[in-house]
C-alpha positions, 0 to 999 in steps of 0.5 A: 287058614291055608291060601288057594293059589292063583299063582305063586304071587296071587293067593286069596283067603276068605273068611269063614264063620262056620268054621268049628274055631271062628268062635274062638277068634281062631283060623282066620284071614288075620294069621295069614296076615300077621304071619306076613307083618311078623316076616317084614324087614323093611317097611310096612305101610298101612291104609286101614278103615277099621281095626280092633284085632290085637294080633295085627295090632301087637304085630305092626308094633313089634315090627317097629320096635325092631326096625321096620318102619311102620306107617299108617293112614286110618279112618278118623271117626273110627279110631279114638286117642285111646286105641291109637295109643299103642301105635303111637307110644310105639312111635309109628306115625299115624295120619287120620283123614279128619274129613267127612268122607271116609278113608274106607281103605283095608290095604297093607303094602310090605317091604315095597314087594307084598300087597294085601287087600281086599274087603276085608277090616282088620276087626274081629267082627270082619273076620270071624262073623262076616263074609270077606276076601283078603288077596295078597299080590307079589309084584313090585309093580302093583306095591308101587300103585299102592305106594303112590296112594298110600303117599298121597294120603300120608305125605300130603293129606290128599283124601277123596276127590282131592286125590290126583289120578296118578297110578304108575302101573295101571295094567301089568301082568304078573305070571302071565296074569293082566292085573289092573289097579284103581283107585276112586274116586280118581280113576272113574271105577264105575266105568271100568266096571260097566266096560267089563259087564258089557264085555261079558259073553256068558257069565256075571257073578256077584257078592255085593254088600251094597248095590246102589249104582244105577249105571251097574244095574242097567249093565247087567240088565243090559247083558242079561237081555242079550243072554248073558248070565246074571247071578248074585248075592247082596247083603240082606240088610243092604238091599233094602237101603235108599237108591238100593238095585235090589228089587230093580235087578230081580224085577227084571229076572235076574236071579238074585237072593239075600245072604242068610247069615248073622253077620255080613256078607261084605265081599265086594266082588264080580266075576266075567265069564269065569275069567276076570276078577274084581274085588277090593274095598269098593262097595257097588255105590255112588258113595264109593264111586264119588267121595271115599278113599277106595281101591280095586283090582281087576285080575285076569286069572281063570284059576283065581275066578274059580276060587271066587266062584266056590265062594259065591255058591256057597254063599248062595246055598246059604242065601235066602230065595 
């Protein structure tokens, strides 16, 4: 699958169910992904809610066999001995969260340069038959951001609300592009998002797989009362969930449809006046805000946002009214 470029440190990838070969598990985010594992040299750090994908799987352990130092923090309940077996027998260490609230990271650093992120798990199901971004970011800066959440997780065992609000690099700018990093629960990510709702003059899209904060939802009804566009798509077995935005937001006419897919529409994403880009692993909730291990990026970059906005109207397109 061929990246759209922001900038030459700034691609993004999004998944794509229809294509004639996802059937085969083919042309997906993960080559690009596994293209990156296959060329590190040094390290690689892996923060990972779910994953079933051989590819990445056979790539992480043929980095270590050949001297990359390959670590790894993944989500506990959703790995059994039999599945980490590969890893460890390979001799990567692997730490599990062994905690209630989950570790709902999908994040890789390599050679303490390369990120990739996004909403992305590295399972078959994600990839080919769900809706999903994965970005890479080129920056030292922002893999020092990751690393210092990586290394609380891996070093210290510093999970959810145990986590300290520590990152080094809160706001850099790469090409001429402003790139925030948070974490949550540590860093009040709800706010910032709020921030950025009120801030609009024009335009809020959105692709949610859930929507169930209250301080989101009276932002956007807020900006949508002042003039303010409000357009977006939730996930249809979502909407309907306890404490779910959905019949509130389009109550109050804001354009709203429900994804008309098999699989997920799993994006976590929001546009501001087709400039500003928020995507990452954190779902719109209180869960995401309060107790799981998630991170987020806010990217300054008209061109990216556009990239996101044809993936939003096709998604609309393909939306249920």
């Amino acid at each position: 699958m061929s990246p759209t470029e922001a900038s030459a440190n700034i691609q993004v990838y999004f998944s794509d169910p229809e294509s004639p070969i996802a059937q085969f598990s083919l042309g997906g985010p993960d080559e690009a992904l596994q293209a990156a594992i296959d060329a590190a040299r040094l390290t690689i750090d892996v923060a990972i809610y779910d994953l079933n994908l051989y590819g990445i799987r056979d790539a992480l352990v043929a980095a270590e066999q050949r001297g990359v130092e390959v670590r790894m923090v993944v989500e506990s309940e959703n790995f059994t001995p039999e599945e980490l077996l590969a890893f460890t027998s390979a001799g990567i260490p692997v730490i599990g969260d062994d905690d209630p609230e989950a570790m709902h990271d999908k994040f890789v650093i390599i050679d303490r340069y390369e990120v990739w992120t996004g909403s992305m798990n590295y399972t078959l199901s994600d990839v080919y038959r769900n809706r999903n971004n994965l970005i890479r970011l080129r920056s030292t800066e922002i893999a020092e951001n990751y690393e210092a959440e990586f290394d609380e997780m891996f070093s210290q065992g510093l999970f959810g609300a145990h986590s300290p609000a520590n990152t080094p690099n809160r706001k850099i700018t790469i090409n001429g592009s402003i790139v925030e990093t948070y974490f949550s629960p540590e860093d009040r990510v709800e706010a910032r998002l709020v921030e950025l709702v009120n801030s609009a003059e024009d335009s809020v899209y959105f692709l949610a797989y859930s929507l169930t904060s209250d301080a989101l939802a009276e932002a956007m009804i807020a900006a949508q009362v002042r003039g303010v566009k409000i357009l977006g798509v939730i996930d249809k077995a979502q909407a309907a969930n306890a404490g779910g935005e959905f019949e509130r937001l389009t109550a109050n006419g804001i354009e709203i449809r429900l994804d008309g897919e098999e699989g997920r529409m799993h994006h976590k994403v929001l546009i501001i006046d087709g400039e500003i880009v928020v995507t990452g692993s954190y779902n719109f909730s209180a869960n995401a805000e309060k107790r799981n291990d998630e991170n987020l990026l806010v990217i300054h970059n008209a061109n990216l946002a556009s990239k996101y906005m044809e993936e939003i109207w096709h998604i609309w397109d393909l939306g249920l009214p």
